[in-house]
mmCIF file of the N, C-alpha and C atoms, coordinates in Angstrom:
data_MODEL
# 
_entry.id   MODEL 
# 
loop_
_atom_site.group_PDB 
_atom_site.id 
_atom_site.type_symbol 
_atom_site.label_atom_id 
_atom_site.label_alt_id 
_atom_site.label_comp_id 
_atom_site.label_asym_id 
_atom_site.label_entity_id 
_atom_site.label_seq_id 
_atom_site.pdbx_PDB_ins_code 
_atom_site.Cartn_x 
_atom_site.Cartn_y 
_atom_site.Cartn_z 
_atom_site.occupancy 
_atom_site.B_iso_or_equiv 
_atom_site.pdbx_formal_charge 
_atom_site.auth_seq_id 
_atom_site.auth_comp_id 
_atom_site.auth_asym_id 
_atom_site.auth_atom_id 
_atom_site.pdbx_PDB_model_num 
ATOM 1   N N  . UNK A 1 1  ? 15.323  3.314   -1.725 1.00 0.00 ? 1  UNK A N  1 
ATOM 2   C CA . UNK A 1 1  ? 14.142  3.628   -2.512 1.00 0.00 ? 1  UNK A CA 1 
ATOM 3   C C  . UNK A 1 1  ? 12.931  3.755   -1.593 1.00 0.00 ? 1  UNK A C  1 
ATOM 4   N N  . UNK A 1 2  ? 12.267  4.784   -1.999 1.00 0.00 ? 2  UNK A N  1 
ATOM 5   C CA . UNK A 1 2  ? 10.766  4.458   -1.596 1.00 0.00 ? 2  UNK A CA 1 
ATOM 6   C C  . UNK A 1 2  ? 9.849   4.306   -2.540 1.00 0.00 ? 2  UNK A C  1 
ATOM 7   N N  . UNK A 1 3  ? 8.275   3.397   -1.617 1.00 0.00 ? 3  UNK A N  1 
ATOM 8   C CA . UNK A 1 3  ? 7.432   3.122   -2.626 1.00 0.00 ? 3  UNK A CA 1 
ATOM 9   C C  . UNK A 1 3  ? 6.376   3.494   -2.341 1.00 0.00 ? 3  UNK A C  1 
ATOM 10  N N  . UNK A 1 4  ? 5.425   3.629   -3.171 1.00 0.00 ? 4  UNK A N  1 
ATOM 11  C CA . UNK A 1 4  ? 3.894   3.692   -3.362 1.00 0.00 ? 4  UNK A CA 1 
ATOM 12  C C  . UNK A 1 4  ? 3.958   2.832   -3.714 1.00 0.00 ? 4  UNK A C  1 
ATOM 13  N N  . UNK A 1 5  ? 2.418   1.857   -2.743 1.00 0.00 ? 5  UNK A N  1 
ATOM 14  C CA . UNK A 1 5  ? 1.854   0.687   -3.624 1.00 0.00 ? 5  UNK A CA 1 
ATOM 15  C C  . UNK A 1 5  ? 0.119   0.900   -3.207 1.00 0.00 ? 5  UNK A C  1 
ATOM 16  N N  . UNK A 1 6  ? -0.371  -0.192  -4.210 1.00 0.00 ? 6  UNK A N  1 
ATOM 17  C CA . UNK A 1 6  ? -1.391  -0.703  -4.007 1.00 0.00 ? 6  UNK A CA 1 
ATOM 18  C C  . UNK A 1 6  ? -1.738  -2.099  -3.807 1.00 0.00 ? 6  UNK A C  1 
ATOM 19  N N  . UNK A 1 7  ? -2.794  -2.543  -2.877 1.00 0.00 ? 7  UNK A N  1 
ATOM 20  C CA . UNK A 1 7  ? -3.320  -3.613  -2.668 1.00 0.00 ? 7  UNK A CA 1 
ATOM 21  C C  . UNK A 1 7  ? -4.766  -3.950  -2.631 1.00 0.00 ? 7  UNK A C  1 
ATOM 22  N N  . UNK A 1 8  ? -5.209  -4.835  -3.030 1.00 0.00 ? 8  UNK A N  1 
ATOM 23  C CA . UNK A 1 8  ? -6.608  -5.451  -3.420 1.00 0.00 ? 8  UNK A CA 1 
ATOM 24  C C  . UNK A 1 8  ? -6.418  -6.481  -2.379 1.00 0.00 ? 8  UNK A C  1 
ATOM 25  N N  . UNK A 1 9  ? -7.719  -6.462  -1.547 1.00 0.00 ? 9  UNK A N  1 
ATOM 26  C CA . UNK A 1 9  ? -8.185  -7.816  -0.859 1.00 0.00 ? 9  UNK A CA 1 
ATOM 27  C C  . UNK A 1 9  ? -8.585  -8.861  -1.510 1.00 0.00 ? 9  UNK A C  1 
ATOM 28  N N  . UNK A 1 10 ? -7.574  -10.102 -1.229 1.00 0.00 ? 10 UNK A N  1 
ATOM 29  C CA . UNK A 1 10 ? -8.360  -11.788 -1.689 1.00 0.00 ? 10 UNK A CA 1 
ATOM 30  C C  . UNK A 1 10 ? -9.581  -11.406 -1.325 1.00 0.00 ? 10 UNK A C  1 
ATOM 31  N N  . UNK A 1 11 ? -9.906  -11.788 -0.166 1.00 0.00 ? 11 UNK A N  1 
ATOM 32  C CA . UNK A 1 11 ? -11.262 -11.703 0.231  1.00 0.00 ? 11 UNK A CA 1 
ATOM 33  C C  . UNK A 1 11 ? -12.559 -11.272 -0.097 1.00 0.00 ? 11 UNK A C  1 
ATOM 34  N N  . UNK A 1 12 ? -11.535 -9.881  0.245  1.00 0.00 ? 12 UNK A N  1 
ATOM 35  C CA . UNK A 1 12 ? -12.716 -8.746  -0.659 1.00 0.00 ? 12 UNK A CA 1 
ATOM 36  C C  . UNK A 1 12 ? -12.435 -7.820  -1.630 1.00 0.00 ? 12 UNK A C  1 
ATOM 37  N N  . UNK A 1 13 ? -12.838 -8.356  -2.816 1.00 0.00 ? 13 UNK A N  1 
ATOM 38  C CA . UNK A 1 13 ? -11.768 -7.667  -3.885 1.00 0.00 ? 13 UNK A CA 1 
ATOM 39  C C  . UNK A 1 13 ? -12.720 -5.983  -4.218 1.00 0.00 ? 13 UNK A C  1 
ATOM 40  N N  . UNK A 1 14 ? -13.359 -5.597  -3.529 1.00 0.00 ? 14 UNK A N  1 
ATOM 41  C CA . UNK A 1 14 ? -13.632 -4.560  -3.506 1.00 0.00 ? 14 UNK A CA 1 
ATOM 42  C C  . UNK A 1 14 ? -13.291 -3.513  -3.201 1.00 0.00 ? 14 UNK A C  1 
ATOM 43  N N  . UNK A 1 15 ? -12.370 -3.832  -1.515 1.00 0.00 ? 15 UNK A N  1 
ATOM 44  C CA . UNK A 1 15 ? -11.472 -3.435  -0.410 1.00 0.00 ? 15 UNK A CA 1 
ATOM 45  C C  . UNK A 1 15 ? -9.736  -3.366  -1.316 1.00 0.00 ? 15 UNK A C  1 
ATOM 46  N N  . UNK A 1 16 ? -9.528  -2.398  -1.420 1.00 0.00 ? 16 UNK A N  1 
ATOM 47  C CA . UNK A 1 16 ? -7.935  -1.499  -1.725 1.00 0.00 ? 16 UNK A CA 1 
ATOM 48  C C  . UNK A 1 16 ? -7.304  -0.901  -0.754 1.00 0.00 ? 16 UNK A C  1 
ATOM 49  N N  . UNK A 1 17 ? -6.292  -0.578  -0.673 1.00 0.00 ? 17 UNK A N  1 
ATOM 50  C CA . UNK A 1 17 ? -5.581  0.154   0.483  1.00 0.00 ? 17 UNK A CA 1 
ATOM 51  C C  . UNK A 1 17 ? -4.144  0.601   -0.966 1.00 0.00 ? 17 UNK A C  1 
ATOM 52  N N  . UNK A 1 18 ? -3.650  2.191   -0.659 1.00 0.00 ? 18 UNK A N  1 
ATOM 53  C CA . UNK A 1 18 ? -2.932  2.661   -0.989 1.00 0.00 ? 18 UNK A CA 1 
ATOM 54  C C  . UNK A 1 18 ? -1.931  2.806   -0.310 1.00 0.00 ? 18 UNK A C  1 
ATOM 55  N N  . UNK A 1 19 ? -0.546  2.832   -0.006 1.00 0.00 ? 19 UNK A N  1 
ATOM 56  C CA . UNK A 1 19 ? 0.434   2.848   1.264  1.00 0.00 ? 19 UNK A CA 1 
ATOM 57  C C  . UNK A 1 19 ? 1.801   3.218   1.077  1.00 0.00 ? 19 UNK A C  1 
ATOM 58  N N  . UNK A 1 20 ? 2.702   3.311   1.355  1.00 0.00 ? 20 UNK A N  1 
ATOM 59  C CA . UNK A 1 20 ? 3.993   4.037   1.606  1.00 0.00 ? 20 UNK A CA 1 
ATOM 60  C C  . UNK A 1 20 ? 5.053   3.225   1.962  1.00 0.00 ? 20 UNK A C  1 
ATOM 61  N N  . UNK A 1 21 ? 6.545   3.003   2.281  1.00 0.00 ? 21 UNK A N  1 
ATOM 62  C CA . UNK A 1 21 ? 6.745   2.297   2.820  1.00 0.00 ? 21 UNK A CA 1 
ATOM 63  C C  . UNK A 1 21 ? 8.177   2.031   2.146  1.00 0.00 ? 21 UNK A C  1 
ATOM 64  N N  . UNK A 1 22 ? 9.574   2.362   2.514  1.00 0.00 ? 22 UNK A N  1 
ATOM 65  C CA . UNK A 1 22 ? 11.176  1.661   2.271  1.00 0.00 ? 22 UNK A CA 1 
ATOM 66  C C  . UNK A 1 22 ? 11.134  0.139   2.067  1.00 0.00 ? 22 UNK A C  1 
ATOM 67  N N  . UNK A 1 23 ? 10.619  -0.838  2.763  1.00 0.00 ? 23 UNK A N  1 
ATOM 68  C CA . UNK A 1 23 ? 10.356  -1.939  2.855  1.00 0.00 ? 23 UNK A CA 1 
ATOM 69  C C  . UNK A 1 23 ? 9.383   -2.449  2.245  1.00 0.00 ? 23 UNK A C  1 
ATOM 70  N N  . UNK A 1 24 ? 9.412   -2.812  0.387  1.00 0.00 ? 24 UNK A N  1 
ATOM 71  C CA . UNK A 1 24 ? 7.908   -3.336  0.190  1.00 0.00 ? 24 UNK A CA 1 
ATOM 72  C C  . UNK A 1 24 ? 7.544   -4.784  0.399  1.00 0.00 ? 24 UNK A C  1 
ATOM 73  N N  . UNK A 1 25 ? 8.646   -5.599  0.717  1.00 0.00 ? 25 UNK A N  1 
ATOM 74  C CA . UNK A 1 25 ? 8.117   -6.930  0.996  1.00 0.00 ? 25 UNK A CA 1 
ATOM 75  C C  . UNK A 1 25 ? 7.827   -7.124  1.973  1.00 0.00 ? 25 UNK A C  1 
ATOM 76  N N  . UNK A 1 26 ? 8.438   -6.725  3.354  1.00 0.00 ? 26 UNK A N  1 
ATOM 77  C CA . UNK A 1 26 ? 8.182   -6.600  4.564  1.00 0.00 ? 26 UNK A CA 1 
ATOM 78  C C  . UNK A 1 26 ? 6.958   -6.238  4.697  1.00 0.00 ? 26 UNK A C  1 
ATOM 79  N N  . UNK A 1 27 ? 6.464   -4.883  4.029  1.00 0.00 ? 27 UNK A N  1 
ATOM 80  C CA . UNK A 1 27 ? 5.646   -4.329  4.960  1.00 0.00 ? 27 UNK A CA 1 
ATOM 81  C C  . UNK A 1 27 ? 4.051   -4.929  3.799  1.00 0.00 ? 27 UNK A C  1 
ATOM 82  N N  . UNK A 1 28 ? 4.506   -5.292  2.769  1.00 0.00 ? 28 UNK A N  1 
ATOM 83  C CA . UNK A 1 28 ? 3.410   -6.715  2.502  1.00 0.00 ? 28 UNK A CA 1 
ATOM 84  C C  . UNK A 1 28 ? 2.738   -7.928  3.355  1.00 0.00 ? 28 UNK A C  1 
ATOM 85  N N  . UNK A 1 29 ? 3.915   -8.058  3.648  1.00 0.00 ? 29 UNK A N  1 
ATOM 86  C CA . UNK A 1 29 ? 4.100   -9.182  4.199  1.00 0.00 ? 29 UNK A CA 1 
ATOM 87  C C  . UNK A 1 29 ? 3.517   -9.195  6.162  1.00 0.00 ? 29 UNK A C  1 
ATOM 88  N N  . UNK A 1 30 ? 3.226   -7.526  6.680  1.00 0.00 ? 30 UNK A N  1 
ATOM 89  C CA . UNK A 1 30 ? 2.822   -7.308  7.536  1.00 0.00 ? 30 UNK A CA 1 
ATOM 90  C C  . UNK A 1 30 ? 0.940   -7.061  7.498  1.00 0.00 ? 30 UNK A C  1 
ATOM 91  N N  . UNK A 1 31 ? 1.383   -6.238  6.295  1.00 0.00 ? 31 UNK A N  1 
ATOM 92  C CA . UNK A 1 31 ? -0.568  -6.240  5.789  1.00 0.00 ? 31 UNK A CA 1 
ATOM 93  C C  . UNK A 1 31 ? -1.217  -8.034  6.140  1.00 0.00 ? 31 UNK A C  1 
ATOM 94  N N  . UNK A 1 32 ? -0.560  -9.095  5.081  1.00 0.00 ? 32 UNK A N  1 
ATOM 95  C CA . UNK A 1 32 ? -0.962  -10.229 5.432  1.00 0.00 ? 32 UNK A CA 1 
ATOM 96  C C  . UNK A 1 32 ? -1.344  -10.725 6.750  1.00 0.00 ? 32 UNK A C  1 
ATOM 97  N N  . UNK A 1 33 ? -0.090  -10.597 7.698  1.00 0.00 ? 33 UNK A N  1 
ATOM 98  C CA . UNK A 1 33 ? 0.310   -11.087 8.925  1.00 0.00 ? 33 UNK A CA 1 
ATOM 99  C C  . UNK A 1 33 ? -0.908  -10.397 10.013 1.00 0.00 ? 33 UNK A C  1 
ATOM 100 N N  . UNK A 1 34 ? -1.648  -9.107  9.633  1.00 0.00 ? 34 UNK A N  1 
ATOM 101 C CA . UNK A 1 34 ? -2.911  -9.037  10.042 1.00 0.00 ? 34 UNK A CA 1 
ATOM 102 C C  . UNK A 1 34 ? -1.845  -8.041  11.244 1.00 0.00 ? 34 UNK A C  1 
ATOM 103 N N  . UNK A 1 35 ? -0.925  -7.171  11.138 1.00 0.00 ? 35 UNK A N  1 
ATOM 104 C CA . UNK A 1 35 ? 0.060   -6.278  11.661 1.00 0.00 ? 35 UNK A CA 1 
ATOM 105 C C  . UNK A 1 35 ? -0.872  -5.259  11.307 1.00 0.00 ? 35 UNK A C  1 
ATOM 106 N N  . UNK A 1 36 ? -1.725  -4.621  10.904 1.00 0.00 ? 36 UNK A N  1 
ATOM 107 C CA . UNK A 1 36 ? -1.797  -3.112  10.174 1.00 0.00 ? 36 UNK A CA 1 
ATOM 108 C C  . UNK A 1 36 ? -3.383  -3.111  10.776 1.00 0.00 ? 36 UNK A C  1 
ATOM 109 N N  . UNK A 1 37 ? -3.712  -2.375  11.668 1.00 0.00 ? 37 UNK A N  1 
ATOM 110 C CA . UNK A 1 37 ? -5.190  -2.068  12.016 1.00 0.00 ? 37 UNK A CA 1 
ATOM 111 C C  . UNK A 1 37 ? -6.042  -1.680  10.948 1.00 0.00 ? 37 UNK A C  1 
ATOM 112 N N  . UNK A 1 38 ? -5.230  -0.795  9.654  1.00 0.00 ? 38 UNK A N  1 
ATOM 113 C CA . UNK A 1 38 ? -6.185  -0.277  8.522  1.00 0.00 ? 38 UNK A CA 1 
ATOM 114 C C  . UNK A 1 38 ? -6.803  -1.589  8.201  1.00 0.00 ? 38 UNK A C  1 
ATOM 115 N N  . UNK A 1 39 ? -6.090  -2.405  7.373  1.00 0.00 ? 39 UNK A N  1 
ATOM 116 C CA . UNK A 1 39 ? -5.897  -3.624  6.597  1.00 0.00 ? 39 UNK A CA 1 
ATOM 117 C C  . UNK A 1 39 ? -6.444  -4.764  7.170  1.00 0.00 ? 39 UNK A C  1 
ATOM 118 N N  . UNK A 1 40 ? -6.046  -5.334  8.645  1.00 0.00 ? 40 UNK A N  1 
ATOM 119 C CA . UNK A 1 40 ? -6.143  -6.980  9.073  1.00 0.00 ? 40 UNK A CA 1 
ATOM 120 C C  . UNK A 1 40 ? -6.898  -7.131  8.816  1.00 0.00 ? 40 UNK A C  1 
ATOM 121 N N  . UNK A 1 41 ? -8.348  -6.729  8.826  1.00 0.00 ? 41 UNK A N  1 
ATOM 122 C CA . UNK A 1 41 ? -10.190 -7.255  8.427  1.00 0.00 ? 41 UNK A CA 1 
ATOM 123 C C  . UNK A 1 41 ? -10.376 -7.750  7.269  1.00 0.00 ? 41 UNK A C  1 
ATOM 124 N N  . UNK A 1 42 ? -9.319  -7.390  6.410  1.00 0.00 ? 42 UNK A N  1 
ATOM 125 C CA . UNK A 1 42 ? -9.650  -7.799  5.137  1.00 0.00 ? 42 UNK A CA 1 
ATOM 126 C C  . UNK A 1 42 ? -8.408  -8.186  4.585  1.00 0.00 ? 42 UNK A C  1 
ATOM 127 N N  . UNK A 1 43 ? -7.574  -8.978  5.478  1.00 0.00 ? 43 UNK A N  1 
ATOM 128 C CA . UNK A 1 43 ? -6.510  -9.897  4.490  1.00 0.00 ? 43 UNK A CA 1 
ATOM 129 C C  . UNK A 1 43 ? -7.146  -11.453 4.029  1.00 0.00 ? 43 UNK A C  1 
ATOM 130 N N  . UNK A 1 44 ? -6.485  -11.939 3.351  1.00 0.00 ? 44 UNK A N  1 
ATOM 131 C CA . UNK A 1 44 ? -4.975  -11.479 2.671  1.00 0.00 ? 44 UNK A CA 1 
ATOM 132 C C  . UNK A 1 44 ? -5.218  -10.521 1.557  1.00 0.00 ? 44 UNK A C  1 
ATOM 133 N N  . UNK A 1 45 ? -4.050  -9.664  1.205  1.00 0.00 ? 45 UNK A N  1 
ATOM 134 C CA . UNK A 1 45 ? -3.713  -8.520  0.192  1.00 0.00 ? 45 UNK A CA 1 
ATOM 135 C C  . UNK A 1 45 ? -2.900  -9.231  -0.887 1.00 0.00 ? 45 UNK A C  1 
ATOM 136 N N  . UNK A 1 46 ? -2.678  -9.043  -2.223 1.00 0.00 ? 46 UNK A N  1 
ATOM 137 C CA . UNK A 1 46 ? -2.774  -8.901  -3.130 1.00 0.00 ? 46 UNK A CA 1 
ATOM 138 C C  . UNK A 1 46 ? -1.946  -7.703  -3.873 1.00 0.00 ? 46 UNK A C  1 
ATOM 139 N N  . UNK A 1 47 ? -0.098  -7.419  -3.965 1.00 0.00 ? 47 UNK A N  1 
ATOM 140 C CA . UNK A 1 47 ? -0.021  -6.971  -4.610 1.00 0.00 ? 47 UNK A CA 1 
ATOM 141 C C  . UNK A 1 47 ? -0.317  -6.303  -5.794 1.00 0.00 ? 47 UNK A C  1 
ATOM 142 N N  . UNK A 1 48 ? -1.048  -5.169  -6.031 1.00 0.00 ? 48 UNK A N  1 
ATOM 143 C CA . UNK A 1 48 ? -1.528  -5.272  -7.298 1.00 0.00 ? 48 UNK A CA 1 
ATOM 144 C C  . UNK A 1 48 ? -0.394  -4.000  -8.341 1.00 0.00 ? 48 UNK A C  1 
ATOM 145 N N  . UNK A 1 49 ? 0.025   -3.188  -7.253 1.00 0.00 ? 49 UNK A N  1 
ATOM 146 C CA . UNK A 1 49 ? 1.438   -2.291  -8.352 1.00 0.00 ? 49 UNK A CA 1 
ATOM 147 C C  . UNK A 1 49 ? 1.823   -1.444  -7.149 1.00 0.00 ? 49 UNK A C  1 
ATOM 148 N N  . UNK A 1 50 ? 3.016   -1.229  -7.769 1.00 0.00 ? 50 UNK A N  1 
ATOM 149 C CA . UNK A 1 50 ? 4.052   0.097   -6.915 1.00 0.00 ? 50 UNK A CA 1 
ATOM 150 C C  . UNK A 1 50 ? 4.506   0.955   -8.159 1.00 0.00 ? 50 UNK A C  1 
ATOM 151 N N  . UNK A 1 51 ? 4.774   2.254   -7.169 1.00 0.00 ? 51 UNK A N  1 
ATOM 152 C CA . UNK A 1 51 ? 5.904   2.902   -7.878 1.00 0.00 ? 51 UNK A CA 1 
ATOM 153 C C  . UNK A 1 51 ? 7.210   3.015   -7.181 1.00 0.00 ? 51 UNK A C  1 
ATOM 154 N N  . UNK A 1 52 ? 8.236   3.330   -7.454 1.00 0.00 ? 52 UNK A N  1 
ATOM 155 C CA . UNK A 1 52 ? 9.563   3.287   -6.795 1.00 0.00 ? 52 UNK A CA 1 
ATOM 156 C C  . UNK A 1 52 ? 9.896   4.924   -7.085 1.00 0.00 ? 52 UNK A C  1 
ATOM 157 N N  . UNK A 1 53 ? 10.118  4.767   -5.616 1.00 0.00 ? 53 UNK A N  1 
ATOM 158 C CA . UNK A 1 53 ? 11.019  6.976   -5.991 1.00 0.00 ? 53 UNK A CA 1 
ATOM 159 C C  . UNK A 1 53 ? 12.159  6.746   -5.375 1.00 0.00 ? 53 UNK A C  1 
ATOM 160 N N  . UNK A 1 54 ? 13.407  7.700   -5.624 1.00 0.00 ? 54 UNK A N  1 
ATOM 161 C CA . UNK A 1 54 ? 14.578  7.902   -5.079 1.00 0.00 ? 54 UNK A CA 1 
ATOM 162 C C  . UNK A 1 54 ? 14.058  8.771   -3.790 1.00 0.00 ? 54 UNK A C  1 
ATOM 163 N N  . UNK A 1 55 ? 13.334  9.716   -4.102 1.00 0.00 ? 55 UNK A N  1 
ATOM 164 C CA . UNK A 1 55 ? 13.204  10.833  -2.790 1.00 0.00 ? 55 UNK A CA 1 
ATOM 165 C C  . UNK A 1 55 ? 11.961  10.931  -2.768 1.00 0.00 ? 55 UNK A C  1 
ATOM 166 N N  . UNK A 1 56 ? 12.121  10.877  -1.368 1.00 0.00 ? 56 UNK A N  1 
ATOM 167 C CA . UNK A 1 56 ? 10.622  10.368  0.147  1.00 0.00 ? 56 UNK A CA 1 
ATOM 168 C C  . UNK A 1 56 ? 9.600   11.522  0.127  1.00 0.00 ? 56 UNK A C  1 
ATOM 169 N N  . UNK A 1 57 ? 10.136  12.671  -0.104 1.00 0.00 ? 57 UNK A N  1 
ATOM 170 C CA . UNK A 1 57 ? 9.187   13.944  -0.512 1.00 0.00 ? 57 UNK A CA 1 
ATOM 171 C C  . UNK A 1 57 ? 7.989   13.273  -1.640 1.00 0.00 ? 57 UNK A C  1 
ATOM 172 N N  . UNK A 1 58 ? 8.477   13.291  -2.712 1.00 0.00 ? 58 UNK A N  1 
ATOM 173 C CA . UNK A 1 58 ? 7.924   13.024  -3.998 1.00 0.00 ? 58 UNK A CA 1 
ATOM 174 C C  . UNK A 1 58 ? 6.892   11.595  -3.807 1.00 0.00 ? 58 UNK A C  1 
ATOM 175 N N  . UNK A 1 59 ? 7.639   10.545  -3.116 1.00 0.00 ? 59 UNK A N  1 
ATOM 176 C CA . UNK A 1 59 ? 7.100   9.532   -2.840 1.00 0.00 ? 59 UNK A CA 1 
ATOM 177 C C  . UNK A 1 59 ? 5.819   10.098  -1.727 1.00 0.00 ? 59 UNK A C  1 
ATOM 178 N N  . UNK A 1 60 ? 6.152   10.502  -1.073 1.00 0.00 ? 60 UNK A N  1 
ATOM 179 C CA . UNK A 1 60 ? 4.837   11.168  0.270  1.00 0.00 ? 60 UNK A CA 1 
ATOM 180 C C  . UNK A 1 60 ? 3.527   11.640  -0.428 1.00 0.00 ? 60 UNK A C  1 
ATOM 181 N N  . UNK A 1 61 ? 4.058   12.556  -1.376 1.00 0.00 ? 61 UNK A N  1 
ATOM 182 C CA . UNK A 1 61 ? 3.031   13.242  -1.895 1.00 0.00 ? 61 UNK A CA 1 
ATOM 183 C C  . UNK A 1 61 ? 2.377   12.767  -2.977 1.00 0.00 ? 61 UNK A C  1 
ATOM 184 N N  . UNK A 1 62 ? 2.955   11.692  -3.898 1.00 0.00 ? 62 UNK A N  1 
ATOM 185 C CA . UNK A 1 62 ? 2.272   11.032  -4.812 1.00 0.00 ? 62 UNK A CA 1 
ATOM 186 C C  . UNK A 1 62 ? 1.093   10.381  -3.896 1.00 0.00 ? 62 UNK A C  1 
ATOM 187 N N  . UNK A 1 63 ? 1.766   9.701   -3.125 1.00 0.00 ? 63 UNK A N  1 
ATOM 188 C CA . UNK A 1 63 ? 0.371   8.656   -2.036 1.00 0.00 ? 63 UNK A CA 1 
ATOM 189 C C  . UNK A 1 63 ? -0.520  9.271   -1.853 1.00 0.00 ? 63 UNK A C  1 
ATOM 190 N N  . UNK A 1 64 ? -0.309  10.692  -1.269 1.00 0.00 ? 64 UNK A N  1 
ATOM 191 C CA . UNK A 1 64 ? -1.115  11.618  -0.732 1.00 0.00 ? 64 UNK A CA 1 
ATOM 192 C C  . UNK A 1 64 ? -2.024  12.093  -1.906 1.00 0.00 ? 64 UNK A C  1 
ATOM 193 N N  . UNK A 1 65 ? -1.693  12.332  -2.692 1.00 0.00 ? 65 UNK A N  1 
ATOM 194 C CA . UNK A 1 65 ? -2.374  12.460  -4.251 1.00 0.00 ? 65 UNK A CA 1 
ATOM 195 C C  . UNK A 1 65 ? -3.338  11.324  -4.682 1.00 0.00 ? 65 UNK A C  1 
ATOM 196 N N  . UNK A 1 66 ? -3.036  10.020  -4.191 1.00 0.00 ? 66 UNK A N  1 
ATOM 197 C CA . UNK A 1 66 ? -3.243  9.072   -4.719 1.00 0.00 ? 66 UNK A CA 1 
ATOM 198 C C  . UNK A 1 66 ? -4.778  8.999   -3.575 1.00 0.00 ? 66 UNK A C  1 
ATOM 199 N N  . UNK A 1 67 ? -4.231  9.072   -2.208 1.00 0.00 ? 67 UNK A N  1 
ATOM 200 C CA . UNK A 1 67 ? -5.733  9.206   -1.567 1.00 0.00 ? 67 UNK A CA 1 
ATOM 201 C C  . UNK A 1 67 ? -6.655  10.543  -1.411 1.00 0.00 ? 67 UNK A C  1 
ATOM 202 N N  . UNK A 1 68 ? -6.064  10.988  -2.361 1.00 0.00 ? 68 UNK A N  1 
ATOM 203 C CA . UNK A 1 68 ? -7.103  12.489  -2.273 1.00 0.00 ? 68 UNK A CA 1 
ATOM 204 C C  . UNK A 1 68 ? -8.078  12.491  -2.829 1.00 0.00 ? 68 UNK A C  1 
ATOM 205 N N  . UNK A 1 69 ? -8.230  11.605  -3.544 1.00 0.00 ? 69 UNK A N  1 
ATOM 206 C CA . UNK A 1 69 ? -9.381  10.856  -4.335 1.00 0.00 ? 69 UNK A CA 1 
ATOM 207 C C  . UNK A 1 69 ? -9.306  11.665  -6.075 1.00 0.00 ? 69 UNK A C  1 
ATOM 208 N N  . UNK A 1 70 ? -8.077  12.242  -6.245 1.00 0.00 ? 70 UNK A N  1 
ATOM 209 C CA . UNK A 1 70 ? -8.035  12.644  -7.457 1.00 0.00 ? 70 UNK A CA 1 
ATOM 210 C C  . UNK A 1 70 ? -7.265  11.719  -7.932 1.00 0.00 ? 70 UNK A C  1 
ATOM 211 N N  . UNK A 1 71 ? -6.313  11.044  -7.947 1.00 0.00 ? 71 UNK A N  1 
ATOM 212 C CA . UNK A 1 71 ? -5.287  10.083  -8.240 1.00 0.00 ? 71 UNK A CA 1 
ATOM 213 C C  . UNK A 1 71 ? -6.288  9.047   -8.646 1.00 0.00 ? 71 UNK A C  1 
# 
């Protein structure tokens, strides 16, 4: 599977990040770990939803949709 998710900063619940990713606990779990140059400034993150796709196309371009600022 792939996913689209979103995350809200504890910190700063103002701060969101949209993201991609086969691995959603892992790569949660890397946002936290202060792994992700976008993200570390403003962990910890905050699951806030995913979507799940079978195919990585569809999944790519939803995200991409999602930061186009029309999503």
């Amino acid at each position: 599977m792939f996913y689209v998710y979103l995350l809200r900063s504890k910190t700063f619940p103002g701060q969101h990040y949209i993201g991609f990713t086969r691995d959603l606990r892992k790569r949660v779990a890397v946002h936290n770990a202060g792994g992700s140059v976008h993200t570390s400034k403003y962990k910890p993150w905050d699951l806030i939803g995913y979507h799940a796709f079978a195919d990585e196309r569809r999944a790519r371009e939803f995200e991409h949709y999602l930061k186009s600022g029309s999503g």
